[in-house]
N, C-alpha and C positions, 0 to 999 in steps of 0.2 A: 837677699836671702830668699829660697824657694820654699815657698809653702803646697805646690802639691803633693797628692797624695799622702798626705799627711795625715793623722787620725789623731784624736786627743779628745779622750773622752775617760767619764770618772766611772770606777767601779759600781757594779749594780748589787743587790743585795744578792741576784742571784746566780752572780758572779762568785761572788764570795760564798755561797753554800752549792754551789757546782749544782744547781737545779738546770733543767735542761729550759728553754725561752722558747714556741712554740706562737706563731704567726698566719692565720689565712692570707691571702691574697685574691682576686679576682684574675681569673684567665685574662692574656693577654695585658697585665698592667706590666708597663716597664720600672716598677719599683721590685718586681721580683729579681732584675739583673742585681740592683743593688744590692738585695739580700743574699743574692748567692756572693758576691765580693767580700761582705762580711761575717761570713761564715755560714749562713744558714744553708740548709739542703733540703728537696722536696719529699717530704717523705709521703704524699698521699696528690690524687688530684683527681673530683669528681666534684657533681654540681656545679660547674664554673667557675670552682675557684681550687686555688692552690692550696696543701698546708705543708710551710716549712717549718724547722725544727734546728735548731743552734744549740750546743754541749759547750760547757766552756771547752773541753779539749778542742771545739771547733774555732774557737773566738781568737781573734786576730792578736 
């Protein structure tokens, strides 16, 4: 059986009231690749760090 790319993960509360999920990141971290994969997008980037921004309409 193949298990990559696989995703399996439980609903969040604010999944369920379609509230938007909003994250900083530090420039240059490679966790922001991740975040773009799972939906999130950069919506700002100053002081050296990132802020992404995931809608459930965004979520995987």
């Amino acid at each position: 059986m193949e298990w990559r790319n696989i995703t399996l993960r439980p609903a969040t509360p604010e999944d369920e009231a379609n509230v938007p999920v909003t994250l900083s990141v530090l420039n240059g971290n490679r966790a922001i690749t991740l975040y773009q994969r799972v939906g999130f997008k950069v919506v700002d980037s100053a002081d050296g760090a990132v802020k992404m921004k995931r809608s459930r309409k965004d979520r995987l």
